[in-house]
C-alpha positions as a printed NumPy array, in Angstrom:
array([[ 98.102,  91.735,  60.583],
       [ 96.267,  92.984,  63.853],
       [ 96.301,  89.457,  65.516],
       [ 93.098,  91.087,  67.919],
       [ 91.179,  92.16 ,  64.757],
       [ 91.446,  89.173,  63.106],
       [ 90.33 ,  86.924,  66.134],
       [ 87.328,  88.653,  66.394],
       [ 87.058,  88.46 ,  62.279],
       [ 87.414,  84.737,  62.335],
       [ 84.962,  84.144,  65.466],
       [ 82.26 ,  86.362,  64.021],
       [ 82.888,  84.327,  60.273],
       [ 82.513,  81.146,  62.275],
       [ 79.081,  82.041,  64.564],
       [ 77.456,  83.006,  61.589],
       [ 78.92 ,  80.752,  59.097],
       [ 79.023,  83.525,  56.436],
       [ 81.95 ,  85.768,  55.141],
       [ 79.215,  88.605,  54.546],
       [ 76.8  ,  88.563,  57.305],
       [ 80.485,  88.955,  59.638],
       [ 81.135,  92.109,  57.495],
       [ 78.009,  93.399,  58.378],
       [ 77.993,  92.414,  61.713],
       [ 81.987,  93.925,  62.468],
       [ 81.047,  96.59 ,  60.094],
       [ 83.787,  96.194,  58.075],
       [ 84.133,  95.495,  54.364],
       [ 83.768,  91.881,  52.513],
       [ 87.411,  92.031,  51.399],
       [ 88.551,  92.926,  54.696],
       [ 87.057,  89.88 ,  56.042],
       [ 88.461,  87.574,  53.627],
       [ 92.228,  89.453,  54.008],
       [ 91.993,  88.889,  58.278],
       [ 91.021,  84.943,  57.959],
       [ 93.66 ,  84.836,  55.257],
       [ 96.181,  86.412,  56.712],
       [ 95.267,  84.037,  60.131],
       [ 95.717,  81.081,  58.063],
       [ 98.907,  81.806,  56.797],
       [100.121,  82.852,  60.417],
       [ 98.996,  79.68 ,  61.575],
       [100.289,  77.531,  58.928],
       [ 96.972,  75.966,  58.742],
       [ 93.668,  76.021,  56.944],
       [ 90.455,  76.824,  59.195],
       [ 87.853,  77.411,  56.786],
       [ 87.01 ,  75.509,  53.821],
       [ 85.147,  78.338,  51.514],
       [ 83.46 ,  78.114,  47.615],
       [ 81.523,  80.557,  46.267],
       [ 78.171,  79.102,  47.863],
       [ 79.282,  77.744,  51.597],
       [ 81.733,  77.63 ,  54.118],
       [ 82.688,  75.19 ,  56.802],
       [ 85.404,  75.503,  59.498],
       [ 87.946,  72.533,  59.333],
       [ 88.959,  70.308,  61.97 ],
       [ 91.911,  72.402,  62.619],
       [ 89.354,  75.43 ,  62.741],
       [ 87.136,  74.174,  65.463],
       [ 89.953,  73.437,  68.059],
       [ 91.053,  77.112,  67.356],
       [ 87.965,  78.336,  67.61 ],
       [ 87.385,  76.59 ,  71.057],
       [ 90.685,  78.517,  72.032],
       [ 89.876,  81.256,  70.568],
       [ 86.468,  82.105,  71.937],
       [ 88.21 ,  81.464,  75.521],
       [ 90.695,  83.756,  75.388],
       [ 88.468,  86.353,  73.406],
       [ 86.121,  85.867,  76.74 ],
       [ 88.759,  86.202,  79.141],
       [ 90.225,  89.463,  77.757],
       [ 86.608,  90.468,  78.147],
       [ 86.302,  89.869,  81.451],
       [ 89.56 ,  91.29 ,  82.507],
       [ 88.522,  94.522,  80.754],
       [ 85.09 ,  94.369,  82.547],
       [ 86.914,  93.945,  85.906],
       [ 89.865,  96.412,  85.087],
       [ 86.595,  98.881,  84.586],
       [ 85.204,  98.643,  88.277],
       [ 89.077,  98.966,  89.249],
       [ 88.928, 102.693,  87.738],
       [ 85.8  , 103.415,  88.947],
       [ 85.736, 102.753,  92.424],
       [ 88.317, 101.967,  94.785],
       [ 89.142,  98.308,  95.309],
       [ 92.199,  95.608,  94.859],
       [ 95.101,  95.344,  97.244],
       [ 96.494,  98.939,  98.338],
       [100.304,  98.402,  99.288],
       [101.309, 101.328, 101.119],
       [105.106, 101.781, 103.095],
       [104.813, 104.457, 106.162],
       [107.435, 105.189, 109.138],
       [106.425, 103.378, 112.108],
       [105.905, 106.263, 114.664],
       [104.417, 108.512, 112.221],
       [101.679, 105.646, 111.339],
       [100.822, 105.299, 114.729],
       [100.745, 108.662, 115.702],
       [ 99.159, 110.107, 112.547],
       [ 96.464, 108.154, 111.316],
       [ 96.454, 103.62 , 112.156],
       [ 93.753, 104.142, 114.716],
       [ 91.562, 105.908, 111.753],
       [ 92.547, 102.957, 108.84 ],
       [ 89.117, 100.881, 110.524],
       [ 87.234, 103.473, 109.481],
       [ 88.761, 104.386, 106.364],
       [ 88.357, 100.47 , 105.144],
       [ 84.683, 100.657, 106.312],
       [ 84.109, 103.216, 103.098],
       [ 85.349, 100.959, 100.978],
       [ 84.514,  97.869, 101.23 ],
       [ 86.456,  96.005,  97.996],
       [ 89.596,  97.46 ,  99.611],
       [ 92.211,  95.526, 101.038],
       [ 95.542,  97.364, 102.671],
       [ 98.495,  96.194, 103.168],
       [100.585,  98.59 , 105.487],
       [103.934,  98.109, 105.722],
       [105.839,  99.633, 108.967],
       [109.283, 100.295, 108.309],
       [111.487, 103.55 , 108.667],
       [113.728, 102.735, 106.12 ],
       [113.195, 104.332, 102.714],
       [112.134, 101.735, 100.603],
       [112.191, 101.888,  96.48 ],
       [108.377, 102.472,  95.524],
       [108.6  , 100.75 ,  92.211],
       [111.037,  98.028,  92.571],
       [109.572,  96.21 ,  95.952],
       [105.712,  97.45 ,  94.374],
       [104.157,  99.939,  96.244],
       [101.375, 101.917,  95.725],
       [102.338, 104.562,  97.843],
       [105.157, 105.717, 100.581],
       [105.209, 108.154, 103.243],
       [108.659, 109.904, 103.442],
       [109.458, 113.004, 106.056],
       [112.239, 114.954, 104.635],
       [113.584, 118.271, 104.85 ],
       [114.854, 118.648, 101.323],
       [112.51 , 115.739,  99.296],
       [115.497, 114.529,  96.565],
       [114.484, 114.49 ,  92.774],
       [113.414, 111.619,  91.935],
       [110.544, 110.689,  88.83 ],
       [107.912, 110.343,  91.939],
       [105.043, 112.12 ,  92.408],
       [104.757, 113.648,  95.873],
       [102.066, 115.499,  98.003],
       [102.528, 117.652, 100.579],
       [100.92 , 116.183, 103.787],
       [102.229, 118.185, 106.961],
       [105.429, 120.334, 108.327],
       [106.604, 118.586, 111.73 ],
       [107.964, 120.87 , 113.827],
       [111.029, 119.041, 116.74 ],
       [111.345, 120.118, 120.216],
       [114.558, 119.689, 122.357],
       [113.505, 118.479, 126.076],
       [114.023, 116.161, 128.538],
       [112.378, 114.904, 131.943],
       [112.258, 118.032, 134.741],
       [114.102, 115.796, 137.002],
       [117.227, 115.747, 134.275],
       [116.779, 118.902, 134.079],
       [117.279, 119.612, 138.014],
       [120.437, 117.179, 137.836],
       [122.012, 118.442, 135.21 ],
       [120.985, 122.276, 134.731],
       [118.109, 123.109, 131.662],
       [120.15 , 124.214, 128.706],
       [120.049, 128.065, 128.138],
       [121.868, 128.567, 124.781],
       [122.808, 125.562, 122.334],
       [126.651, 125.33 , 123.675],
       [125.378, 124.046, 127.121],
       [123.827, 121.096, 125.415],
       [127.633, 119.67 , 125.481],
       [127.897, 118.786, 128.808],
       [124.336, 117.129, 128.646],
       [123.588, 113.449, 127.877],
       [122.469, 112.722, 124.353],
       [119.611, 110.63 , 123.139],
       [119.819, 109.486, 119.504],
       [117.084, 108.725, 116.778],
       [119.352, 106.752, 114.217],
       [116.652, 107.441, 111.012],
       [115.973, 110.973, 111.472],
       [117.898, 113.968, 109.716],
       [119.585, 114.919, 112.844],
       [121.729, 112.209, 113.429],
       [125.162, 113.896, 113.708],
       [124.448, 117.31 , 114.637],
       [121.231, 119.409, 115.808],
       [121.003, 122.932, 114.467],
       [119.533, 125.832, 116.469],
       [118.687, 129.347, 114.535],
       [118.116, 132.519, 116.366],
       [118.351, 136.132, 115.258],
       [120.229, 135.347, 111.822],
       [122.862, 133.185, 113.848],
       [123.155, 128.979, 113.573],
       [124.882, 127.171, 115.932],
       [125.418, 123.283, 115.333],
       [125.669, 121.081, 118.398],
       [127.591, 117.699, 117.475],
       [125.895, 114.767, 118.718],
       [127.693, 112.63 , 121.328],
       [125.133, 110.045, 121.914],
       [125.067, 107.806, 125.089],
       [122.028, 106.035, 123.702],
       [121.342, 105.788, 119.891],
       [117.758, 103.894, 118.368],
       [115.746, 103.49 , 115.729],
       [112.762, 104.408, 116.923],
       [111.252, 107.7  , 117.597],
       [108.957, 106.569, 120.296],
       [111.813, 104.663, 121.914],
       [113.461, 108.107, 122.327],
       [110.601, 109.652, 124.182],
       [110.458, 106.934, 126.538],
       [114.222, 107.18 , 127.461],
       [113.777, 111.19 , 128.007],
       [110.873, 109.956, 130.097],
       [113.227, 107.767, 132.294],
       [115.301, 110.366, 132.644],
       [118.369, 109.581, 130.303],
       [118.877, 112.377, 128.818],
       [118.079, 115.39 , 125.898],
       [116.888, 115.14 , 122.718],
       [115.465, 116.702, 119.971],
       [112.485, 114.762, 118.939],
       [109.157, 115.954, 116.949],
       [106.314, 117.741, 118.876],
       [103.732, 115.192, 118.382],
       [105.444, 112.378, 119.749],
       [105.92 , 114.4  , 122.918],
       [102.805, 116.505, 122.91 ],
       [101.154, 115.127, 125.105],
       [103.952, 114.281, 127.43 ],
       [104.743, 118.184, 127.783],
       [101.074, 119.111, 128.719],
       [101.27 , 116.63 , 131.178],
       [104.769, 117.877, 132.42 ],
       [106.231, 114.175, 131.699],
       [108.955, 116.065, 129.865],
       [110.206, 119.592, 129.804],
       [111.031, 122.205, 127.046],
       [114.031, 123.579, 126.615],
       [116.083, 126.591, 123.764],
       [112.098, 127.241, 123.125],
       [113.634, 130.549, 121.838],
       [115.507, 129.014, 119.329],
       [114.393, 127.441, 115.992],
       [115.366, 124.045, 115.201],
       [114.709, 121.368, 112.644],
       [111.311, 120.929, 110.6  ],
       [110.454, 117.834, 108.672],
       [107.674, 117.866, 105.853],
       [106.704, 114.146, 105.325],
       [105.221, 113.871, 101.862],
       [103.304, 110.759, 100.063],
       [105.455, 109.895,  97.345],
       [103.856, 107.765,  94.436],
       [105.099, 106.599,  90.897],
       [102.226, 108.413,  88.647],
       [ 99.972, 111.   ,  88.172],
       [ 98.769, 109.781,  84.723],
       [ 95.628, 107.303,  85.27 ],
       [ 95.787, 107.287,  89.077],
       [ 94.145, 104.659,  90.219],
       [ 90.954, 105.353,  93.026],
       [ 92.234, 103.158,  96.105],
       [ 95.639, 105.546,  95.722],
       [ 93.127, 108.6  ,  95.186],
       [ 91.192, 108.056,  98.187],
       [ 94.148, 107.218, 100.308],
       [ 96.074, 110.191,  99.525],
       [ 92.346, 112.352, 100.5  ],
       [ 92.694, 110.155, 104.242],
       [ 96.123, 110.917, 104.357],
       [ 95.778, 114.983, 103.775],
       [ 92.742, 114.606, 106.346],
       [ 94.781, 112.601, 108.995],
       [ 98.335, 114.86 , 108.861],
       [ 95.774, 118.033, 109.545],
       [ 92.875, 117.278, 111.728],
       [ 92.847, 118.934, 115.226],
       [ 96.514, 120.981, 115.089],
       [ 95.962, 122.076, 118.762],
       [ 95.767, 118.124, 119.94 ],
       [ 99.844, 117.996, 118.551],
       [101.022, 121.514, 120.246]])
């Protein structure tokens, strides 16, 4: 028995108060009609219609399922109707995991105006630099920077490649001596970003050649933007990505160093569960996203 089918069969039956005129209605055959109600019955254990040849009339046990029924029939219907605007336009609760720094540096102060498009939107953005499990804590989406994304059953989309830059304030520099090949980092102080790739070692490539400098932190965090502001006091060297420090090297705040040398590269990526039936709020995120990670290059460089 379809249990759905046979709902409908025995509301029709009962707001017309004819086996035949439901047929017609539900455009199904006579037979059919008298098989779903039967087959209802004997699910139910009960008898809802009393039927002859000339009339029909619903039992007492058939008009307190029928007030249950037509509530729930009405309810699906209105979850359906409200699951429709849901695919057609973006709206519902967006839950959406990002790295801290990158959110603030990448695109937070444009999320006022991306919420002002959409108005049935809510987002809830959750700052954390830990990787977090997408499905299992339900999110809609995750930003992840990665040099080698692992396999996983995720979706992911390409949003930027974040180049790092090894420097330090110019008055470290005088102290200590600015670093000329990757070996005289050794004798330098270390500052540590506990998250990123790097943790251990940084790798320099020039000229077919990689050396690996192992990292002997005197200061290890968790933040990115902590990092920049102890090479800005004058702690030490690090390698840290270019647009945290952008700004901080046109302004000679901090100091380049090995810029003859190429070092590590992260691609950060939104990672979501499914492409199948992609839902709009994740479809016009992803679009701000793309638009965010790209706009003005020359304002990160």
């Amino acid at each position: 028995m379809d249990r759905f089918t046979a709902l409908q069969v025995f509301r029709r039956v009962a707001e017309l108060g004819s086996f035949a005129e439901a047929a017609r209605a539900l455009g199904l055959s006579p037979p059919a009609i008298s098989k779903n109600v039967a087959e209802l019955e004997a699910h139910l254990g009960v008898r809802l219609i009393n039927r002859t040849t000339r009339r029909m009339a619903l039992t007492e046990e058939g008009k307190i399922y029928l007030d249950s029924v037509n509530r729930g029939l009405d309810a699906l219907a209105e979850a359906e109707t409200a699951l429709s605007l849901v695919k057609t336009s973006p709206s519902g609760t967006l839950r959406v995991s990002a790295p801290m720094t990158v959110a603030l540096v990448r695109f937070s102060e444009a999320i006022p105006e991306f919420l002002s498009l959409y108005p049935e939107l809510k987002l809830d953005l959750h700052l954390d630099d830990r990787r977090v499990d997408i499905v299992r804590e339900g999110f809609d989406l995750a930003i992840r920077g990665s040099g080698n994304l692992e396999d996983s059953s995720l979706i992911a989309r390409k949003l930027a490649v974040m180049p790092h830059v090894l420097c330090a304030a110019p008055a470290y520099f005088k102290r200590h001596g600015k670093p000329e090949k990757p070996s005289d980092l050794k004798v330098l102080d270390h500052v540590r970003f506990l998250f990123g790739g790097n943790v251990d070692t940084w790798e320099f490539r020039k000229s077919g050649r990689t050396e690996r400098i192992a990292v002997q932190a005197r200061y290890s965090v968790t933040s990115s933007l902590a990092v920049r502001d102890a090479l800005r006091g004058g702690l030490g060297v690090s390698l840290i990505p270019l647009p945290y420090v952008a700004q901080d090297l046109r302004d000679g705040r901090l100091e380049s160093a090995l810029d003859d040398w190429t070092t590590t590269e992260v691609t950060h990526y939104a990672v979501y569960p499914s492409r199948q039936h992609l839902a709009p709020k994740i479809r016009v995120f992803l679009d701000f996203l793309v638009h965010q990670f790209n706009r003005a290059p020359s304002s990160f460089v």
